[in-house]
N, C-alpha and C positions, 0 to 999 in steps of 0.2 A: 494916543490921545483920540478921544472920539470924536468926530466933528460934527458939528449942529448941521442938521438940513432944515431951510426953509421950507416950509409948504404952503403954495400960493393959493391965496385966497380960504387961510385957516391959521392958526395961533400956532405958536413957532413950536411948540410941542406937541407932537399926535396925541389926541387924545384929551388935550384940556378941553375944549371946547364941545360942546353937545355935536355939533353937527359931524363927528367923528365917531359918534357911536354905529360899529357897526360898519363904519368906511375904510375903504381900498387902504391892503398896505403895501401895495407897489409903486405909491409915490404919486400917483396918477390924480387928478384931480375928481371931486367930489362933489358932488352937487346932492345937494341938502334935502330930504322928502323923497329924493326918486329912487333909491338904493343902489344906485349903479355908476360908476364913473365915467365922465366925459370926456371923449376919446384927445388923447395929448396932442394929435396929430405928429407923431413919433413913428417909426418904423421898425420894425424887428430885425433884427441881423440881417432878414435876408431877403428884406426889403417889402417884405411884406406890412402892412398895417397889425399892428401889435393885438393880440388876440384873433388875427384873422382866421389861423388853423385851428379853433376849437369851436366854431362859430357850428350852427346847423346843417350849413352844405358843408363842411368840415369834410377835404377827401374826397369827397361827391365826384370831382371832375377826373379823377384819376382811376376810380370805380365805374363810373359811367359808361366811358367809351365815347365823350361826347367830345366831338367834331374842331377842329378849329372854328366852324363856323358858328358854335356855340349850340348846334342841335345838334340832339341826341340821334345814335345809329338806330334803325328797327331794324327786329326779326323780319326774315322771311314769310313768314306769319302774320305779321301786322303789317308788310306791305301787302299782302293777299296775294303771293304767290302760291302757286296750285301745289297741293300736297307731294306729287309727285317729285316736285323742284326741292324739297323739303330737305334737311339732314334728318332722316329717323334713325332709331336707334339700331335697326335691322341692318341699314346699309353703312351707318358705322361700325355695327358687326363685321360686316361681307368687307368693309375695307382696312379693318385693322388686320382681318384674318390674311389681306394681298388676295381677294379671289373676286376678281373682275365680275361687273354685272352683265356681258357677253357669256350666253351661253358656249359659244363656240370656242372662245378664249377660255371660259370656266372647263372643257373639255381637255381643250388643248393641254391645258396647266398638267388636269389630273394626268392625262396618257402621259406625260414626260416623265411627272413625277415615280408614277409605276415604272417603266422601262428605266430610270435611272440604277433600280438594284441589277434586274436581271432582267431578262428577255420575256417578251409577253405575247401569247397567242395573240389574235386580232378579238377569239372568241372572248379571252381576262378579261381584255380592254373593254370591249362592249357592256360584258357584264356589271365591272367596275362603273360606268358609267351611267348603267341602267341604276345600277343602286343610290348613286350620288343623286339619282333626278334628272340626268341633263336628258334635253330632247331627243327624241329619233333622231328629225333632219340635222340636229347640230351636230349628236354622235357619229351620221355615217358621213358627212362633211370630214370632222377631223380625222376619222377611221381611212378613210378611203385617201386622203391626203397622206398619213402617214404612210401608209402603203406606195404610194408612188415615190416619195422619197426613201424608201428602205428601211423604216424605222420600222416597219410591222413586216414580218416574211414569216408565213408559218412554215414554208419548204426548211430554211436557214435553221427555224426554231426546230425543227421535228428530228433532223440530219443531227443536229448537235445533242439533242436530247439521247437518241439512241446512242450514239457515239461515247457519250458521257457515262449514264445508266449503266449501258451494260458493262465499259471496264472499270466502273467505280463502283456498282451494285451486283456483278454479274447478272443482272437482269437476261434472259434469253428475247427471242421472240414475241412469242405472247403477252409476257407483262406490258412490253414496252407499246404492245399495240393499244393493251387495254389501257398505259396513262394517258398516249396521245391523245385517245378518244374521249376520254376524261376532258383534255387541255381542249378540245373543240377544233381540232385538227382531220383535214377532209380525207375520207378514206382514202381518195387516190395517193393524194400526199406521204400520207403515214404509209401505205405502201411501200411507195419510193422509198424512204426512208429505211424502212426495216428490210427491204429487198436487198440493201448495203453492206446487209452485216453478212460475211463468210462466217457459212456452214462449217466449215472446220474449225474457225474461231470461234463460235459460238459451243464445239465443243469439248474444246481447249479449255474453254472459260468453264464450263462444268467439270471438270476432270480437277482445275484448283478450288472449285470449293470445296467437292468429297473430298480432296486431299487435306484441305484443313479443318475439316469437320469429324475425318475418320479417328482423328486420336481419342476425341470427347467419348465417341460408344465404346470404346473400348472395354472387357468383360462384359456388356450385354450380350444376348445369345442370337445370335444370326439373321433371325426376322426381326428384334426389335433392331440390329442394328439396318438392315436393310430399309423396313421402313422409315425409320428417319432420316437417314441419307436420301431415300428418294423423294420424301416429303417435302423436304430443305429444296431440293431441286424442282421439283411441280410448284410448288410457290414462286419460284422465282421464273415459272414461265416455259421451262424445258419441258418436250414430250414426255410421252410415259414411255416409248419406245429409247429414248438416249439416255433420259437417268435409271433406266434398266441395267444398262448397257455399261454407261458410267461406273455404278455402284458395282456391279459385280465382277467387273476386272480391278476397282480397288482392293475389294476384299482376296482377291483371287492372291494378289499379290501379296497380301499380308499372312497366306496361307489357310484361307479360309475356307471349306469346303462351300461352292455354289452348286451344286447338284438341284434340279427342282428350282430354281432362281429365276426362270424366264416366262410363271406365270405371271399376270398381270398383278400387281399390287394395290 
């Protein structure tokens, strides 16, 4: 059964009467010439006045930002705080990147992050630094701090470099002096350093490379094999007087005539 609704203050059927042309069909009252209906004084579920949330500030207050106090927040900007106080976008760069606007701290960060893989002259660090931009005084600040705590030792870095090089690259002598000097390590240092390695082990350590190098010449004729052998060896830093010496007691043993062999190559 459908049930009849009253409509107060209009004809019991929507619509009979003119002043319905056009008017509200949510039941709400109407008033006649002004196209718009007069508020029920009713309330929405949620206690709001009915139509409240489509209204013009519709949301406004939840967009805004605006205050209990009924005023709105300003910018930095509109209170006329000095640019510097500002959020720009550069320094919300610089801080999503984590890279402090202290030079010093900006320093600090990189030198760890370097030393984190592997060990670093003082000379890397500097230059890493000089690249980034950071200043002299802030560089030799952290430089010189790292050093007193032991996180920068080029004696430590120089000692381990030959140590490594040569029994993982046979490296001799000379190469190892010319990396150090490369890494920005002080002559006297790298001295020390290479002054470490025994003369017998260093040439131990050539004796195994001809040895595994002698197979590959194998039928070349005597001087190509010699020169290569001793070439392999001058490369990696050995005199011309030990990979002489090296190469042709290899070959001697393989039965190789040396006769003529102790000119210079």
């Amino acid at each position: 059964m459908t049930r009849r609704t009253e409509w107060p203050g209009g004809p019991a059927e929507p619509g009979d009467g003119p002043e319905f042309a056009g008017g509200p069909t949510d039941g709400s009252a109407y008033e006649p010439g002004t196209g718009r209906g007069a508020r029920s004084g009713r309330r929405s579920r949620g206690g709001a006045d009915a139509g409240a949330g489509f209204g013009e500030g519709a949301g406004r207050r939840g967009r805004s930002g605006t205050r209990s106090s009924g005023s709105p927040s300003l910018s930095r900007a509109e209170r006329g705080e000095p640019r510097d106080q500002r959020d720009t976008g550069e320094t919300r760069d610089r801080r999503d990147k984590g890279e402090p606007r202290d030079p010093v701290e900006q320093a600090r960060n990189i030198c760890l992050r370097l030393l984190t893989g592997t060990p670093r002259t003082r000379k890397q660090l500097a230059d890493a630094l000089r690249k980034r931009e950071i200043p002299d005084e802030a560089a030799e600040e952290v430089l010189a701090r790292f050093e007193d705590v032991g996180l920068i030792d080029d004696a430590a870095f120089a000692g381990a470099w030959v140590e490594s090089r040569h029994h993982g690259r046979g490296l001799a002598r000379r190469a190892l002096v010319r990396e150090l000097r490369t890494k920005g390590v002080d002559s006297t240092v790298i001295d020390e350093a290479v002054g470490r390695l025994d003369p017998d082990q260093e040439e131990e350590t050539a004796r195994e490379l001809v040895a595994r190098k002698l197979r590959s010449t194998r039928g070349l004729d005597r001087d190509k094999r010699l020169r290569r052998l001793a070439g392999m060896l001058a490369r990696k830093g050995y005199g011309e007087g030990m990979a002489l010496r090296v190469v042709r007691q290899a070959l001697e043993e393989e039965g190789e005539d040396t006769e003529g062999m102790d000119e210079p190559f």
